[in-house]
C-alpha positions as CSV (number, residue, x, y, z in Angstrom):
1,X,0.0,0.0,0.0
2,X,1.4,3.7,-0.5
3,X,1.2,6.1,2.1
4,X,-1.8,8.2,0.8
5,X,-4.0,4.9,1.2
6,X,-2.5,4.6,4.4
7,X,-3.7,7.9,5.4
8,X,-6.4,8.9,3.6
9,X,-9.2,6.2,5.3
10,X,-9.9,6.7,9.0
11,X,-7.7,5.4,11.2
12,X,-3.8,4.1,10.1
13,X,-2.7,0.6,10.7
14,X,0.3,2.3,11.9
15,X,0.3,4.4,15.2
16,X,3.5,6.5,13.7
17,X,1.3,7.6,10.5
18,X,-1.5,9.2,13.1
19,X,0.1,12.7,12.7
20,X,-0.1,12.5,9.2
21,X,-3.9,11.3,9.0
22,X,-4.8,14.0,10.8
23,X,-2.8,16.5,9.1
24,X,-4.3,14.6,5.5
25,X,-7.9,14.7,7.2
26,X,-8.0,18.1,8.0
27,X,-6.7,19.4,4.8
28,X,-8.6,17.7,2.7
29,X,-11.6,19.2,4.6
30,X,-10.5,22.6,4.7
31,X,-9.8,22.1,0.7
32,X,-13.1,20.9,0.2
33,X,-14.6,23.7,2.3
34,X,-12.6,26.2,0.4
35,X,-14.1,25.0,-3.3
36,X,-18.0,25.0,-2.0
37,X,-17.7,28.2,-0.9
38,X,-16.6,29.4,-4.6
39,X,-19.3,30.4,-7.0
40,X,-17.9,27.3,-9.1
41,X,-18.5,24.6,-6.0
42,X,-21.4,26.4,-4.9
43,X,-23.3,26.1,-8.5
44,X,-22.2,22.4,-8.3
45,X,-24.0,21.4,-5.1
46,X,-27.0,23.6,-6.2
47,X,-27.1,26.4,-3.6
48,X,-29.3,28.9,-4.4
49,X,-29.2,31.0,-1.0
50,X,-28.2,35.0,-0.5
51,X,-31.1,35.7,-3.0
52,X,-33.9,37.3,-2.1
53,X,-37.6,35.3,-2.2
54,X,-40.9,36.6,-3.3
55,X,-42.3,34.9,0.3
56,X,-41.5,32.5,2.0
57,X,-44.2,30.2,3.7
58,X,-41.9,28.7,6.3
59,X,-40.4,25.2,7.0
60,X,-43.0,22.0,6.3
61,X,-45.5,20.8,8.5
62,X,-44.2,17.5,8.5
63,X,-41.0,19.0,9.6
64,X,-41.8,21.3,12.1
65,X,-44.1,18.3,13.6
66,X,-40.5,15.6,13.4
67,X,-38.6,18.1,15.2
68,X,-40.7,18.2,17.9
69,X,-41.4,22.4,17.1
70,X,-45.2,22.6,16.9
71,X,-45.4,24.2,20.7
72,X,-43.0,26.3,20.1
73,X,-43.2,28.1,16.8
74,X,-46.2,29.6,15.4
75,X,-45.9,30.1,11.3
């Protein structure tokens, strides 16, 4: 195996190669992080917030009822 499948999935067979799972881990999140936040990644997971809505009639019923919100919020 190379090293980059060694640290790239969850937790290394080898204690030594911790350090550089977590260092691999946290990049690669902070890379991903950085690209959906771009107009490019954001048009690629289909994010259509910061635009303003005609209305907006609230969350679903179904929803509010599953989260245990009825009591507490009146739309």
């Amino acid at each position: 195996m190379s090293l980059c499948e060694d640290i790239s999935h969850g937790e290394p067979a080898d204690p030594e190669l911790r350090p550089a799972a977590d260092f691999f881990r946290r990049f690669r999140n902070l890379a991903a992080s950085g690209f959906y936040t771009t107009p490019v990644g954001m048009k690629d997971i289909g994010y259509v917030g910061n635009v303003p809505l005609a209305r907006f009639d609230g969350p679903p019923a179904d929803l509010v009822e599953r989260l245990g919100l009825t009591d507490e919020v009146k739309w």
